[in-house]
C-alpha positions in Angstrom: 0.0 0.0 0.0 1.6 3.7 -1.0 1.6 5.6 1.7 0.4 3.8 4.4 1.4 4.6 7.8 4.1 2.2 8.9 6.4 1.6 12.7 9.6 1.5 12.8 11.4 -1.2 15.3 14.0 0.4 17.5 17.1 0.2 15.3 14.9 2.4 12.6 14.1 0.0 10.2 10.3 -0.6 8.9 8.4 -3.3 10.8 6.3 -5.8 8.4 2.5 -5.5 8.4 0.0 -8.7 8.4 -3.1 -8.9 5.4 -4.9 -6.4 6.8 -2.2 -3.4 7.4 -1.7 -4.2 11.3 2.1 -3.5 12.4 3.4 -6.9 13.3 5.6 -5.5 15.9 2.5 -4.4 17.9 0.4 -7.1 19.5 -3.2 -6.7 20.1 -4.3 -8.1 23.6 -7.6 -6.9 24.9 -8.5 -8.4 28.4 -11.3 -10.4 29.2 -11.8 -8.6 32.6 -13.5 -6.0 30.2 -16.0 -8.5 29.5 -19.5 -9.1 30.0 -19.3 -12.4 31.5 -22.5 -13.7 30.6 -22.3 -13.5 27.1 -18.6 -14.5 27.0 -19.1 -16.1 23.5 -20.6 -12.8 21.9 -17.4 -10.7 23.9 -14.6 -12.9 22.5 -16.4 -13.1 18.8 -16.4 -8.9 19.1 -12.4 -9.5 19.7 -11.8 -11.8 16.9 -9.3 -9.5 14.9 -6.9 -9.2 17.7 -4.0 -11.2 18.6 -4.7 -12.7 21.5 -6.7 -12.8 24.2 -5.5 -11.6 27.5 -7.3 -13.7 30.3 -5.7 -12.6 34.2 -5.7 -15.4 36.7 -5.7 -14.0 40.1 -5.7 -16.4 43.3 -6.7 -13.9 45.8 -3.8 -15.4 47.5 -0.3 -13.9 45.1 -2.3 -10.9 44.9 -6.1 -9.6 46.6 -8.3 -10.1 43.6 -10.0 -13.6 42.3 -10.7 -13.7 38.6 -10.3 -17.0 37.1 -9.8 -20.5 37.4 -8.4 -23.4 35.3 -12.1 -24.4 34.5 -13.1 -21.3 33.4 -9.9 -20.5 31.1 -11.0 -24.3 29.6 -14.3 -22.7 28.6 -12.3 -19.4 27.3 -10.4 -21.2 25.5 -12.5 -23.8 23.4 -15.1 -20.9 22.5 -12.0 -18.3 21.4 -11.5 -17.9 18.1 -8.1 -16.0 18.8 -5.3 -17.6 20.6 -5.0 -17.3 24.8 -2.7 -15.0 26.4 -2.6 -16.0 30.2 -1.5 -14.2 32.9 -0.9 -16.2 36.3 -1.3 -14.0 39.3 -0.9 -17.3 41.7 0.9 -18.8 44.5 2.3 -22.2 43.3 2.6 -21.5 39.2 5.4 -24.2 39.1 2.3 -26.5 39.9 -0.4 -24.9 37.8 1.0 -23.0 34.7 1.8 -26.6 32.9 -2.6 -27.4 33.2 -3.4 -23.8 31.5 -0.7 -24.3 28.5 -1.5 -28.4 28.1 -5.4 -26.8 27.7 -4.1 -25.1 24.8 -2.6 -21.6 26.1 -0.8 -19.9 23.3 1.3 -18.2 25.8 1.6 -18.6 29.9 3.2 -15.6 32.0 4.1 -16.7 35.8 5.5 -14.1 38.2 9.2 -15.0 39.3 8.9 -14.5 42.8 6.0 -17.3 43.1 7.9 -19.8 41.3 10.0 -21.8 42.7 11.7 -22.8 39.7 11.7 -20.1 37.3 14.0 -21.7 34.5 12.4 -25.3 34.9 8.9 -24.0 34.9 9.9 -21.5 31.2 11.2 -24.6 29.6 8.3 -26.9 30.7 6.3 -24.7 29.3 7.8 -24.5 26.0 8.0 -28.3 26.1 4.2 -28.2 26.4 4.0 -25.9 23.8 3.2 -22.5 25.0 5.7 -19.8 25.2 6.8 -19.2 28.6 6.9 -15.2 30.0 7.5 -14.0 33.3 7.3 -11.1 35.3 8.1 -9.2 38.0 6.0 -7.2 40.9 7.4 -3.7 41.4 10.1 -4.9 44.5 11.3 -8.1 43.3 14.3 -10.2 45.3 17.2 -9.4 43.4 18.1 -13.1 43.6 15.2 -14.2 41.2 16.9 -12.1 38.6 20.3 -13.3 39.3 19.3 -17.0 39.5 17.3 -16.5 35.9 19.8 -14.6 34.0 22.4 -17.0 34.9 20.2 -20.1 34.1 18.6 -18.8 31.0 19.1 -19.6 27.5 17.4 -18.0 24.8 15.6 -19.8 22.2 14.3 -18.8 18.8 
């Protein structure tokens, strides 16, 4: 397309575009906590041109709100015509982020200070099939960074 607006990655050059003239370097995630919950089906079908599908699962435990479980992300997930994106916001992710990817997650994010494993727990992941994130909460232990930098290996 002449003239069409285009993004530049950080090093300058021009970032591709998909079919219909989104920048590929920019991922569409709208949240399902937006949602109306009772017509789940109609929400995610309004969402169908985004990327993913960003669905928070809090414990009310790792942090004080309680959104989701595993059995609702099931139901998420086989009605979603767009790939999952799931967030854990739980105590014990080394034991539950493998059950959300093996439902199908396209992607599963665990906070590093929950896990006890951070490095296993990425690579099981990605043995599953999902790719593996992780974050941070604002004070992390500087110890969970040293222990995952050191352990780490990138893969393509």
């Amino acid at each position: 397309m002449i003239g069409a607006p285009c993004a530049l990655d950080h090093n300058g050059r021009v970032l591709p575009t998909d079919e219909i003239g989104r920048d590929r370097g920019i991922r569409i995630n709208p949240s399902v906590l937006a949602a109306d919950f009772v017509n789940m089906q109609a929400e995610l079908s309004r969402i169908a041109t985004a990327d993913f599908v960003h669905v928070d699962v809090m414990d009310n435990h790792f942090v004080p709100n309680l959104t989701f479980g595993l059995q609702m992300v099931e139901r998420i997930q086989a009605t979603s015509p767009i790939p999952l994106d799931v967030h854990l916001m739980i105590t014990e992710p080394d034991r539950w982020a493998p059950e959300y990817a093996e439902l199908g997650a396209a992607s599963v994010t665990f906070h590093l200070e929950a896990a006890t494993e951070p490095v296993a727990l990425a690579r099981r992941l990605r043995s599953i099939g999902a790719r593996a994130g992780w974050r941070s909460s604002p004070r992390p232990r500087s110890t969970v960074f040293s222990t995952c930098s050191t352990n780490s290996t990138r893969s393509s």
